[in-house]
C-alpha positions in Angstrom: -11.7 -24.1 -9.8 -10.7 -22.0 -13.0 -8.0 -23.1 -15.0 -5.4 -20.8 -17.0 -4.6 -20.5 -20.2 -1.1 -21.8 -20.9 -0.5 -17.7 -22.6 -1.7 -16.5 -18.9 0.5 -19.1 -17.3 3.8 -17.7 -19.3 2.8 -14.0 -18.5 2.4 -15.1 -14.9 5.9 -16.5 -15.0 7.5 -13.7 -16.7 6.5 -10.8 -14.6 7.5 -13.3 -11.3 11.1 -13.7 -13.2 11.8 -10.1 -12.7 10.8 -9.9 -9.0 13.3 -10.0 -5.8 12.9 -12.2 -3.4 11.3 -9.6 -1.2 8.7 -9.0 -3.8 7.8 -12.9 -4.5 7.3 -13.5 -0.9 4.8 -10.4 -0.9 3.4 -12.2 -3.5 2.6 -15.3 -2.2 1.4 -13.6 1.2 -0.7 -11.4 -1.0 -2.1 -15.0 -2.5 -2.8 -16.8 0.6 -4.6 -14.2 1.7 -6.5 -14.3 -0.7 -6.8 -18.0 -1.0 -8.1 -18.1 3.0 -10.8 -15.2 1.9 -12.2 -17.6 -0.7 -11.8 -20.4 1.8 -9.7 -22.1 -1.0 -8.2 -24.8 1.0 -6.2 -26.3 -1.9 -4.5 -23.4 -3.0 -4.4 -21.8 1.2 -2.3 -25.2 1.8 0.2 -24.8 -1.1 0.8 -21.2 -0.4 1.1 -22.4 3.4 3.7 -25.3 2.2 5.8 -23.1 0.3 6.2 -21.1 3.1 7.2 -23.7 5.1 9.8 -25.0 2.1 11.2 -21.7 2.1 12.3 -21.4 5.7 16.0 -20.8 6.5 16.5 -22.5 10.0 20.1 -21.7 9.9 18.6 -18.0 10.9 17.5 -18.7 14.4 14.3 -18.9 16.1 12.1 -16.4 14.4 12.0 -19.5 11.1 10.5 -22.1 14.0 8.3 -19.7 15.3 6.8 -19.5 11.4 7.4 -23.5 10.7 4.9 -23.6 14.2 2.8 -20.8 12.8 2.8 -22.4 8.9 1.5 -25.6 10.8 -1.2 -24.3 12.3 -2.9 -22.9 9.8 -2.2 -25.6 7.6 -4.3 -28.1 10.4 -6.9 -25.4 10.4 -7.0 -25.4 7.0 -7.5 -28.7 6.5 -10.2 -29.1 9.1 -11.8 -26.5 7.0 -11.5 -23.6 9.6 -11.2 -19.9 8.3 -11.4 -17.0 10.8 -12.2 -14.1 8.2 -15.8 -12.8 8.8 
């Protein structure tokens, strides 16, 4: 696991800051992506849960389709179960 530097961490936070909401959510994709390729189940599951905290149910079925999806991956994860060749 590599820890950052507490400069790294404030750059990090700063160039989010700036982002839309369109733009974060590319970026945490972007990082669970990532996170599965590395078979990083720590970081893959708190991607995954942010996801899930960031649902709006009051927008139909399309957020319950993704809590459902979001669930599933998080089980696979935990069992330790990544599909990426």
């Amino acid at each position: 696991m590599t820890r950052t530097s507490p400069e790294l961490r404030i750059y990090r936070e700063q160039e989010l800051s700036g982002k839309t909401p369109e733009e974060l959510l590319l970026f945490v994709l972007d990082t669970g992506v990532r996170a599965a390729r590395r078979r990083d189940r720590r970081l893959l599951t708190g991607v995954l849960t942010e996801l899930m905290g960031g649902l709006d149910f009051t927008r139909g079925e399309i957020p319950l389709g993704l809590l459902a999806l979001y669930d599933y991956a998080v089980r696979e994860t935990r069992e330790n179960r990544f599909a990426f060749p």
